[in-house]
N, C-alpha and C positions, 0 to 999 in steps of 0.2 A: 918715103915711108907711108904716105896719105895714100897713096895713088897705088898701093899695091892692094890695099882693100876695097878700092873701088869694083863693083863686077857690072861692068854695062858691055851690051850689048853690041851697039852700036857706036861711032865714032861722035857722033853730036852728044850722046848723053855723056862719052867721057869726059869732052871739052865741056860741057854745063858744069857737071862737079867739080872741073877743075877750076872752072870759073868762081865759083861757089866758094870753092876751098882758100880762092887767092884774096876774094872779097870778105872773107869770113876773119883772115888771116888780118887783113888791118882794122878789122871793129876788135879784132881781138889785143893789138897795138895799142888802142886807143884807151879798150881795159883797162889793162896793163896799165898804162901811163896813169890813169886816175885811179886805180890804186897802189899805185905806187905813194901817191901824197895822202890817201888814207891813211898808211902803214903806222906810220907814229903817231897820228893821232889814237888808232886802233888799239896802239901796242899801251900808249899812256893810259887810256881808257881804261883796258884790261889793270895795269898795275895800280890803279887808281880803287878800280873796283876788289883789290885784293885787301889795299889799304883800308877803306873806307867800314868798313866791317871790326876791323880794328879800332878804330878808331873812336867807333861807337860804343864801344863795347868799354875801353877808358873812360871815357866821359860820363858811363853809366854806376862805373867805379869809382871816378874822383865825386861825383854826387852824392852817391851813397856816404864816400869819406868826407865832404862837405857838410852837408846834412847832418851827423853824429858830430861830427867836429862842434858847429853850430849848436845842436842841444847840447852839448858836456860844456859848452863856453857859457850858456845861459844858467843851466841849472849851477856851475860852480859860485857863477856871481849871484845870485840868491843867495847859496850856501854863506859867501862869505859879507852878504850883505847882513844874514841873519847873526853871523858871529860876532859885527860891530854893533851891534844891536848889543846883543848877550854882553857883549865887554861893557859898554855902556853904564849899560844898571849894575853890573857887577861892578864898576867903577864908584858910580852914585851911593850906593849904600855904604863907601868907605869913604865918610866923611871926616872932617878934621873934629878931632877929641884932644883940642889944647886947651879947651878951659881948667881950669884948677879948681879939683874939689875940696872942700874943707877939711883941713887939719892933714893936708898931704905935702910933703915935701917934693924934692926936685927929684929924687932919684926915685919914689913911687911913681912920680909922673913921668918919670920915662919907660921904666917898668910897662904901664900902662900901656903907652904909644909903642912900646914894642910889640909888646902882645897884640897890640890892634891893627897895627898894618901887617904883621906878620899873619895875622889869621889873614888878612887882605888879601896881599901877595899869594897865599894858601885858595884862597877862592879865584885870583885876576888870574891867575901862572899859566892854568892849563888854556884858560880861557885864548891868552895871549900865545901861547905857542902853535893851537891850531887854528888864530887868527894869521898869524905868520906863513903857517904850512899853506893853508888853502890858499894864498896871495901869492906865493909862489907857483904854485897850480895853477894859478889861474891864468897867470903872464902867460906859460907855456903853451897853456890851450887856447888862449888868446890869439897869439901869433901864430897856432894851428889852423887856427880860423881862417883868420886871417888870409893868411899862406893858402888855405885847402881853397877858399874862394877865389883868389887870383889864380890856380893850377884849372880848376875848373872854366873858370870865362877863358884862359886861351887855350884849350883844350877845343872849347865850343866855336871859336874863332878858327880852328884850326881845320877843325867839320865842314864845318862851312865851306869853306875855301877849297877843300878836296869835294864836296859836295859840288859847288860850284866850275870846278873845272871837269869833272865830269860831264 
């Protein structure tokens, strides 16, 4: 098929081309042969390079959700640092009123102590139920954190290593 588009003249130029063509034909074997063991390298490369793009682009995402995770875990435990606080004092101003005052019986004095820690209970209640709430909150985003930090580092470990084999 080579040799029908050769146009020579003379009988030596054809034999040169052929010569040419038959020499040309094993540097072209040799091609061949070396990339042949290219091929998968090549081909991993390419899928690698399709991955890697991705990849980055996750880890740009579990940061971001790392990151917010991280501040909502801080700013809750403030929150609920300041609400042991609040319970605290609202604990402290309901002190004990068992002394007995003059000319009072038993049942005024219980009267009394009802009413006192009842107003108590009245000021602790709310205190204590969204000391409760926020501590449940807080476990969650806790282990959000957590969680979102470990998702991240082998995310990054994961970069890498596609980074690296490219």
């Amino acid at each position: 098929a080579m040799f029908t588009g050769m146009i020579a003249t003379t009988a030596s130029n054809q034999r040169v081309l052929a010569d040419d063509i038959k020499g040309f034909r094993k540097c072209k074997n040799k091609m061949w042969a070396s990339y042949d063991k290219t091929v998968p390298i090549e081909g991993s490369f390419w899928k690698l390079g399709k991955i890697y793009p991705k990849c980055l682009a996750k880890e740009e995402y579990l940061w971001t959700k790392k990151a917010s995770a991280i501040k909502m875990e801080k700013m809750l435990r403030r929150q609920l640092a300041t609400t042991k606080r609040l319970l605290k004092v609202a604990g402290d101003r309901c002190t004990n009123v068992c002394r007995q005052l003059r000319q009072e019986n038993y049942q005024e004095q219980l009267d009394r102590l009802k009413d006192y820690y009842g107003d108590c209970k009245k000021r602790i209640d709310p205190l204590w139920k969204n000391n409760e709430k926020l501590r449940k909150k807080y476990v969650a985003v806790a282990h959000d954190a957590e969680h979102g930090n470990a998702k991240y580092t082998i995310m990054v470990d994961k970069c890498k290593l596609i980074a690296f084999d490219m």
